[in-house]
C-alpha positions, 0 to 999 in steps of 0.5 A: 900647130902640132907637137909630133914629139915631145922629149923632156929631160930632168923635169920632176919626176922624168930623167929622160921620157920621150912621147910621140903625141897624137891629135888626143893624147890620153895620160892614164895612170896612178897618183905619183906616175907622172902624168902631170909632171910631163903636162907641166914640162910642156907648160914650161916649154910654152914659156920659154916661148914668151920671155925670159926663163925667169918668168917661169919660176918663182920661189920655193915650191916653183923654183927651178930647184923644186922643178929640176928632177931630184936625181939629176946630176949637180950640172945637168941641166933641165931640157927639151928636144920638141918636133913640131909642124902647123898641121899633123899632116904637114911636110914641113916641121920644125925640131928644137932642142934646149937645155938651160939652167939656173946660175948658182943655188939661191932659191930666194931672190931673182936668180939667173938662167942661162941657156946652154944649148940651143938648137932649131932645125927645119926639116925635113933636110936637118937645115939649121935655122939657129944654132946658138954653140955656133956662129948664132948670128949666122941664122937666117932669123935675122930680125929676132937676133937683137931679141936674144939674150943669155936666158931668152930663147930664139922662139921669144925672141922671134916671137918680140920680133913679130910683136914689134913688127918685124917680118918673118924673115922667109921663114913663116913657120918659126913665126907661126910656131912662136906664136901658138906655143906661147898659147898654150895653157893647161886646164883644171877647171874649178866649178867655185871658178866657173860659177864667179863673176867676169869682167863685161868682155869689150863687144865693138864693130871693130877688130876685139879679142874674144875672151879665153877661158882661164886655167881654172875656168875664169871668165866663163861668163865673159866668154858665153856672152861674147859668144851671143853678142857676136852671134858666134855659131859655136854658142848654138853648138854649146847649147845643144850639147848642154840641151843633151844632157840636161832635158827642158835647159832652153838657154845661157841669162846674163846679168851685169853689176856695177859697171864692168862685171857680168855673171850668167845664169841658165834658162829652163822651160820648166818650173825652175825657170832661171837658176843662177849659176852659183845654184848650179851642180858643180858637175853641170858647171864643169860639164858647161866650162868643157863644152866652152873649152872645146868650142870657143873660137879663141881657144889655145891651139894645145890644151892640156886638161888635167881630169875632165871626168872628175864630177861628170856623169856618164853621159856628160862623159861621153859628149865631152870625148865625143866634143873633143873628138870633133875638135881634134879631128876637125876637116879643116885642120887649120881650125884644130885644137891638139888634145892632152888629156891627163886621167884615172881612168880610160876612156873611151877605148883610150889606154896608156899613153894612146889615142884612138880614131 
C-alpha cells in the first residue's frame, strides 16, 4: 500500500503537522526536531490497525500521557487524518480520520481508551465507507461491525473480520489496507542484534512463512537461510551488493546448535576464509542487516528506518540508497515497499522533508 498524507495532531512533539509522503521520504534534521516523533505517530497509527488502542501504550515513558503532546489542551485528544491507496499511481484511495483518548488520568494500571471520532471515506467521490458519530451500523462493512468496540477501530475490526474469515464486503481495499497497515514496523538496526543467534526458521514444501527482520535486526540469520533454502533469488542480489563493497566476500555459512537455533557466518576466498559474524565490523553487520531489509520477500509494505548511515562507509552508503531507490521505484508497483528515512544528514541530493527520482 501507499500513504499519500499523512496528518498527526497532539503526538509528542506535533501540535498539528501534515506531510505529503512520497515513494522515499527523507526526515533530515537536528536532535530534538521531531523526525522520530512523526515516525512514531505512524507506528502508533499501524497499531490502531491491529487491536485494542491499549496495546499500544504501556506505563510511564510509553503512556499515552507520555506520548500526548505537552501543550495540548486537558480534553483534546491525539489524532490522525491518513490518505492512502494500494498503489501511489491508484485511482482509487481511501481518507481516514480518528482521534481517541484515554479515560481518566491513571498512568498505572490498565486504563481505557476511547475513540471519539471516526471517519473513512472512499475517494474520489468523498463516499462514506463508516462514520462512527452517525449511524455506524449503516456502513457497508458489514461483517467487521460485531468487531467494533469503544477503543477498536474499523480498520482492526475489518482486519478480525478477514482473520476470521469473513469477505470484504465489495469493499477490497479497506482489507487490503487493514491488512498492510498493521505491517508496518520501524527500523533501528543493532549490529550486537545482527550478529545473534536465530531460531532455525520452519522450510516445508508446504505454504511457510518466511521470517522478518525485527526492529533491531532479530532473526537476520533466519532470514538469510530461508532466503538459501528456498533458492530465493533475492539472496544472489544481497551477495552482490555484499560482493560490492567488501572484495574476496564469496558467500552467507550457517551453523545450527542445539535443536532449534542457527547463527551465520561469511565466507572469503582469502586467507581469512570464514569469520563468524559476532568477528564482524559492526559497520558490515549493518550494511548486511539493510541490504536484507530492502530485499527480503517478506518485508513491511511501509518501513521506517531511523539513521541508516550511522556505521557505514561512503560506498556502503551509497548502495544502500542506491538499494532502496530500486525498491521504492520497483516497475512492478505491486512488489513496492514505501520508504521513510529518518536522518542527520542529506542524502543523496535528498533535503528537508523531500525526495528525489
Amino acid at each position: 500500500m501507499f500513504i499519500r498524507e499523512f496528518t498527526a495532531k497532539n503526538y509528542l512533539t506535533h501540535k498539528s503537522r501534515s506531510l505529503k509522503l512520497t515513494p522515499i521520504t527523507v526526515f533530515v534534521g537536528s536532535n530534538g526536531g521531531g523526525k522520530s516523533a512523526f515516525v512514531d505517530a505512524i507506528l502508533n497509527f499501524s497499531m490502531l490497525a491491529r487491536g485494542n488502542i491499549r496495546q499500544a501504550f504501556t506505563r510511564y515513558p510509553y503512556s499515552f500521557n507520555a506520548a500526548k503532546y505537552h501543550g495540548a489542551g486537558k480534553l483534546e485528544r491525539i489524532g490522525f487524518d491518513v490518505t492512502m491507496s494500494r498503489t501511489e499511481a491508484g485511482e482509487d484511495a481511501l481518507r481516514y480520520r480518528v482521534d481517541y483518548a484515554q479515560q481518566g488520568p491513571a498512568e498505572s494500571g490498565s486504563p481505557n481508551f476511547q475513540i471519539s471520532h471516526e471517519l473513512l471515506e472512499h475517494l474520489p467521490g468523498n463516499r462514506v465507507l463508516f462514520d462512527r458519530n452517525n449511524t455506524p451500523y449503516s456502513s457497508p462493512l458489514k461483517s467487521a461491525l460485531n468487531y467494533l468496540e469503544d477503543d477498536r477501530g474499523i480498520f482492526a475490526a475489518v482486519r478480525t473480520a478477514s482473520l476470521n474469515g469473513y469477505g470484504d464486503d465489495g469493499n477490497e481495499l479497506v482489507t487490503h489496507c487493514a491488512t498492510e497497515i498493521s505491517r508496518f514496523n520501524r527500523f533501528r538496526l543493532n549490529p550486537f542484534t545482527l550478529a545473534g543467534w536465530s531460531r532455525l526458521p520452519k522450510v516445508s514444501a508446504d505454504k511457510s512463512v518466511p521470517p522478518r527482520l525485527g526492529h533491531e535486526g532479530e532473526d537476520l540469520a533466519a532470514c538469510l537461510y530461508y532466503m538459501q533454502e528456498t533458492s530465493d533469488p533475492a539472496l544472489q542480489t544481497i551477495l552482490e551488493k555484499v560482493q560490492a563493497v567488501l572484495p574476496g566476500f564469496q558467500e552467507f555459512e550457517f551453523n545450527s546448535f542445539g535443536t532449534d537455533r542457527l547463527c551465520w557466518a561469511m565466507q572469503f576466498a582469502d586467507t581469512r576464509e570464514i569469520i563468524p559474524s559476532v568477528r564482524v565490523s559492526h559497520g558490515l553487520l549493518l550494511f548486511v542487516g539493510l541490504m536484507t531489509l530492502c530485499y527480503t520477500t517478506n518485508r513491511p509494505p511501509v518501513m521506517l528506518i531511523e539513521e541508516p548511515e550511522n556505521g557505514l562507509t561512503p560506498t556502503s552508503r551509497r548502495e544502500f540508497y542506491k538499494a532502496a531507490r530500486e525498491l521504492a521505484f520497483r516497475d512492478d508497483e505491486a512488489n513496492r515497499s514505501q520508504i521513510l528515512i529518518s536522518s542527520h544528514k542529506s542524502a543523496n541530493n535528498l533535503r528537508g522533508m523531500e525526495w528525489r527520482r
